[in-house]
C-alpha positions in Angstrom: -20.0 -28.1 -22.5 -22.4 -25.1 -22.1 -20.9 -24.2 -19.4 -17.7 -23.7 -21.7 -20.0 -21.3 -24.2 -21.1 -19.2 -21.1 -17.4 -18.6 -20.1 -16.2 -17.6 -23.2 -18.9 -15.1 -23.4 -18.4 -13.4 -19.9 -14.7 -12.6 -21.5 -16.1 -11.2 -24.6 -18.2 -8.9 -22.7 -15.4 -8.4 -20.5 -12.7 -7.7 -23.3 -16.2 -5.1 -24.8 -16.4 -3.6 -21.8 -13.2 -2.8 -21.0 -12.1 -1.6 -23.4 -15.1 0.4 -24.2 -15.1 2.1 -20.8 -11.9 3.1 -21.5 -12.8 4.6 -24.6 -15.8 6.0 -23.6 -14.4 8.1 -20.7 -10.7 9.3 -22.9 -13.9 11.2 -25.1 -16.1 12.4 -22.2 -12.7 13.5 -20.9 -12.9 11.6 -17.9 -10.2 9.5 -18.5 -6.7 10.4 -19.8 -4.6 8.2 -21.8 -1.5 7.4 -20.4 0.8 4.7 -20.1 -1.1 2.6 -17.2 -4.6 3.2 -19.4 -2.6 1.7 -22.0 -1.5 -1.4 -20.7 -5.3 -1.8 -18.5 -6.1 -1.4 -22.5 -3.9 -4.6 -23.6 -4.3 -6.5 -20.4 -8.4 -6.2 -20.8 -7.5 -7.3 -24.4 -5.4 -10.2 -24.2 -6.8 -11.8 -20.9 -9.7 -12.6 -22.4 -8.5 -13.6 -25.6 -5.8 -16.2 -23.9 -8.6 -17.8 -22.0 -10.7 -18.2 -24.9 -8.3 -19.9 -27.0 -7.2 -22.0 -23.9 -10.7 -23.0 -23.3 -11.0 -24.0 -27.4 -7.9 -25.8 -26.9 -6.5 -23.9 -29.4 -3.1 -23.3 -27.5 -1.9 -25.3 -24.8 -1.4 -25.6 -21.5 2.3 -24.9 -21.6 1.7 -22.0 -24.0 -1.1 -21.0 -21.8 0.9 -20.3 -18.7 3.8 -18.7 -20.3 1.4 -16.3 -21.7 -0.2 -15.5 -18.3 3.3 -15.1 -16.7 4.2 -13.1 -19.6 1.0 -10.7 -18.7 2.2 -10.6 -15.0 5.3 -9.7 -16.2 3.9 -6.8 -18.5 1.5 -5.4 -15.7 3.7 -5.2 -13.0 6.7 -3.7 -15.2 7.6 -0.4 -14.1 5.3 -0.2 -11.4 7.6 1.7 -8.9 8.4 3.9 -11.9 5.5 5.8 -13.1 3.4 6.1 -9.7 
């Protein structure tokens, strides 16, 4: 059961830092936001988020794997295109 709480607050700090290292090197200028800093944005989002609500049981399992193939999908979009 604790072991639940401890996971679920690896991907909060996961989904913080994330997306605050992202933000924190587009304003030291570091970083430029483009479309692959984009979608790290959403992945480093939602990731977290899906595996929280899994874990809570809040979506199921079925919902839970068309979400991650969804992601897949997403991240590996265009891939040949924009490198």
């Amino acid at each position: 059961m604790w072991l639940r709480y401890i996971v679920e607050i690896v991907a909060v700090l996961i989904m913080l830092g994330g997306v605050g290292g992202i933000f924190y090197g587009v304003f030291k200028g570091t970083i430029v936001l483009s479309v692959r800093t984009l979608q790290f944005l959403a992945i480093a989002f939602v990731v977290p988020v899906i595996l929280i609500l899994s874990l809570e049981r809040t979506i199921g399992n079925e919902a839970t794997a068309a979400l991650i193939g969804t992601i897949v999908g997403y991240a590996l979009s265009g891939l040949g295109k924009s490198e």
